[in-house]
C-alpha positions as CSV (number, residue, x, y, z in Angstrom):
1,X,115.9,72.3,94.0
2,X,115.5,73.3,90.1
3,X,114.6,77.2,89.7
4,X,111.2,76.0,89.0
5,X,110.5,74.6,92.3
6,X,112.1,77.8,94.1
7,X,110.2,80.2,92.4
8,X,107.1,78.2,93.1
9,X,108.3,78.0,97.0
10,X,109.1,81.6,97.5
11,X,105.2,82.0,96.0
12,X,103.8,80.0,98.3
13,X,105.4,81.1,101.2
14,X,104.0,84.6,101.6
15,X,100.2,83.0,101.5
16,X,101.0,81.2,104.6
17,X,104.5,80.8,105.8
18,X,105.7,84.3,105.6
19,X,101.6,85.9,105.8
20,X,102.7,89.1,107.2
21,X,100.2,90.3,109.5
22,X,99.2,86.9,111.1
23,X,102.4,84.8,110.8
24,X,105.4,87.9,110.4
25,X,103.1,90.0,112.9
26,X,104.3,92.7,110.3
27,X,102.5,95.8,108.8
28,X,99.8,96.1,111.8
29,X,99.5,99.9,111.8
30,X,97.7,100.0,108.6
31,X,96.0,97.0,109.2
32,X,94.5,98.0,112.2
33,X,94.1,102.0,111.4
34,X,92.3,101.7,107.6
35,X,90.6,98.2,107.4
36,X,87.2,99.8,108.3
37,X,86.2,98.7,105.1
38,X,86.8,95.8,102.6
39,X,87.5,98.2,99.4
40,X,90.2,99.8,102.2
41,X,92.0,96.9,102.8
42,X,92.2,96.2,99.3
43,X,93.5,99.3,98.1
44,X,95.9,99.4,100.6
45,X,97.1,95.6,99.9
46,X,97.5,96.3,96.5
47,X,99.5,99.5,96.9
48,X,102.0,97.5,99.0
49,X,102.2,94.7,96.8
50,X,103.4,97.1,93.8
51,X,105.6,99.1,96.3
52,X,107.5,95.3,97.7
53,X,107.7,93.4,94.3
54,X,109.3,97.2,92.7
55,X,111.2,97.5,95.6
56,X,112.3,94.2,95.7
57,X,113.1,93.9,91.8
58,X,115.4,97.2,92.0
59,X,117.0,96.8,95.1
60,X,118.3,92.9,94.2
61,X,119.5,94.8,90.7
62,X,121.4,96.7,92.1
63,X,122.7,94.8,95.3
64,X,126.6,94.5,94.0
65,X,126.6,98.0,93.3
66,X,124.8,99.8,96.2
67,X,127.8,100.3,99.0
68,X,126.9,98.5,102.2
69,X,127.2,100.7,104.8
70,X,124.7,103.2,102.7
71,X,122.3,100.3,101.8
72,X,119.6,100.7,103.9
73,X,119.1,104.8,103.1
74,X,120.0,103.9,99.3
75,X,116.3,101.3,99.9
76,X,115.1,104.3,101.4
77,X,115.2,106.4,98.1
78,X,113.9,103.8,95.9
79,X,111.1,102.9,97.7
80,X,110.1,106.4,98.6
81,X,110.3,107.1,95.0
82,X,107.7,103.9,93.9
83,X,105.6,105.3,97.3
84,X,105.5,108.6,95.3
85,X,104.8,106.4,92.4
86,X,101.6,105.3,93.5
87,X,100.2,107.9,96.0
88,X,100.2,110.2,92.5
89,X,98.5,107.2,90.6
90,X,96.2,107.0,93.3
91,X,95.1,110.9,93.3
92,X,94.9,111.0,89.9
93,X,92.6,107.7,89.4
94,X,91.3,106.4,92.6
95,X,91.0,109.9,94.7
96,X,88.2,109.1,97.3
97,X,90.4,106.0,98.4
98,X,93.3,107.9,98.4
99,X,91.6,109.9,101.2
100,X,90.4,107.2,102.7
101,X,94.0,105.7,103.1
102,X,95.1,108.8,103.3
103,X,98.5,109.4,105.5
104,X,99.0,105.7,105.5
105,X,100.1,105.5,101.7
106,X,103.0,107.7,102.0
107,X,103.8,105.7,105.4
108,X,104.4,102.5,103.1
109,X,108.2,103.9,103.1
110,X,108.8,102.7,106.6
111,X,107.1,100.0,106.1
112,X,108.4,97.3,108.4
113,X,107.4,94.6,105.5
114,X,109.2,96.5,102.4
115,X,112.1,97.2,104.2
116,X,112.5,94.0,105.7
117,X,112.1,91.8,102.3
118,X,114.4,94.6,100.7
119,X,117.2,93.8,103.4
120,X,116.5,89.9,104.4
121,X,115.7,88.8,100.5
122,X,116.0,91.2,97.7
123,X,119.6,92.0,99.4
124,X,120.9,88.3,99.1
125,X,119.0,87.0,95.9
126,X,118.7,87.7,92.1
127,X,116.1,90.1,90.8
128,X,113.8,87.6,89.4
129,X,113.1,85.2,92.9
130,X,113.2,88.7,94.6
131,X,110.5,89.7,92.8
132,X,108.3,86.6,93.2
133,X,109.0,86.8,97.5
134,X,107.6,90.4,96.7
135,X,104.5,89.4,94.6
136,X,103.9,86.9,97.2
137,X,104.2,89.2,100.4
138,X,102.3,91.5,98.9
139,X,99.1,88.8,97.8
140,X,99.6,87.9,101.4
141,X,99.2,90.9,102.8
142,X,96.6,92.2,100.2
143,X,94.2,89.3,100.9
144,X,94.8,89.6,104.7
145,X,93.6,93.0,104.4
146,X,90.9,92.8,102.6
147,X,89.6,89.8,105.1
148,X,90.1,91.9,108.6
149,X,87.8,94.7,106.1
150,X,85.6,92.2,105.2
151,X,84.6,91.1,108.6
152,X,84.7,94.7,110.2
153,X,82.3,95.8,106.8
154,X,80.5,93.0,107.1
155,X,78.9,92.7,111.0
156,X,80.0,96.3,111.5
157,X,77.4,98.0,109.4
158,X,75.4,94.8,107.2
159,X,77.7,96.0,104.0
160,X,80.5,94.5,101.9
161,X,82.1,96.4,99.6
162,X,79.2,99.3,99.6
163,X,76.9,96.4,99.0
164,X,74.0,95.7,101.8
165,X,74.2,92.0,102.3
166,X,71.4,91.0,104.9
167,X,68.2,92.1,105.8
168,X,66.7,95.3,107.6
169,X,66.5,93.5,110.8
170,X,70.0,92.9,111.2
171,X,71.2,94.9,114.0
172,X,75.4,95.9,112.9
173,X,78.2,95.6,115.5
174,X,78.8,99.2,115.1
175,X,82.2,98.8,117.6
176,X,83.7,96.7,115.2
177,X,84.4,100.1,112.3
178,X,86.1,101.2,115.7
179,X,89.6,101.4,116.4
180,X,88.5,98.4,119.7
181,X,86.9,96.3,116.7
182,X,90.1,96.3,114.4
183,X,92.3,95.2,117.5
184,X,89.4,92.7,118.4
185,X,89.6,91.3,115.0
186,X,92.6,90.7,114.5
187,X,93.2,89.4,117.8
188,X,90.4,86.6,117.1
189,X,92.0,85.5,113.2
190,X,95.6,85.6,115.1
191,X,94.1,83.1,117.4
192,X,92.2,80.8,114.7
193,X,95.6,80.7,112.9
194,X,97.8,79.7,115.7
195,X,95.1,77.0,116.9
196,X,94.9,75.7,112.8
197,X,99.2,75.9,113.1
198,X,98.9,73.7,116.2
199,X,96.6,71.2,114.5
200,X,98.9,70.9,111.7
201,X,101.9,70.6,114.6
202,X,103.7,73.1,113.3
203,X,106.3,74.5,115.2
204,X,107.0,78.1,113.2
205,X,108.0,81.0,113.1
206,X,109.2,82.6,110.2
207,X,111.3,81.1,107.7
């Protein structure tokens, strides 16, 4: 496989392949705890994304030098230090999300998701296909996000975005903003993913 085809490969597999809520079952706590909004989801999707494709980048750098048996608190440090990174970006530009996300930014350190590409791929591969298995993770995980938002926004108070999208007469499903709707959610797209998997007869998991 040329390097072209890899780095298109590792891309592609975090949209579907390695999506990490739905197919790595990774990364729930957030996903369930903020998504009461589309805008939420996003933000918090796109802070990950920088934190893995940093994280990722640094750590495969510096793989031959990092000892092994202090490797995992050595990925500790650097991604607590791109956490800091953007929880000050995110005060200083983007301060009502921040409060929305609030406690759940600086939780991106123990991360099941950045830690895990940091020691299964960004440990055992150069910077630059590191980096894409980051950007894609984190597109992945951005886009899930923003649709389990979506939907809870959406027929959980008639808005998307802040935007009102149908009429007065529509009556919201005012559970779904609740912590019951976010675990009902994402119980429902789990299930519509593993019944499109089976269609496609694949056999899965996590590659």
């Amino acid at each position: 496989m040329s390097q072209a085809q890899l780095l298109g490969a590792t891309l592609k597999a975090g949209l579907w392949k390695r999506l990490p809520p739905f197919r790595l079952v990774l990364g729930l706590c957030p996903a369930l705890a903020i998504t009461t909004s589309a805008e939420n989801g996003l933000g918090m999707g796109l802070a990950l994304a920088f934190v893995v494709i940093m994280s990722n980048g640094i750590i495969s750098a510096l793989r031959t030098v990092i000892p092994s048996k202090v490797r995992i608190a050595s990925y500790i440090v650097i991604i607590a230090t791109l956490v800091s990174i953007v929880e000050i970006l995110m005060k200083a530009y983007f301060f009502p999300l921040s409060e929305q996300l609030g406690i759940y930014i600086p939780l991106i350190v123990v991360n099941c998701i950045v830690l895990g590409r940091a020691e299964g791929f960004a440990s055992k591969n150069p910077p630059l296909l590191s980096m894409t298995d980051g950007l894609s993770v984190g597109i992945g995980y951005t886009i899930s996000l923003t649709l389990i938002g979506s939907i809870r926004e959406l027929f959980g108070t008639g808005l998307w975005f802040g935007m009102p999208v149908f009429g007065e007469a529509f009556e919201p499903l005012a559970f779904l903003i609740l912590a019951p709707g976010a675990f009902v959610t994402l119980g429902i797209l789990l299930g519509l993913q593993n019944l499109f998997s089976r269609w496609r007869g694949e056999k899965f998991i996590q590659g």
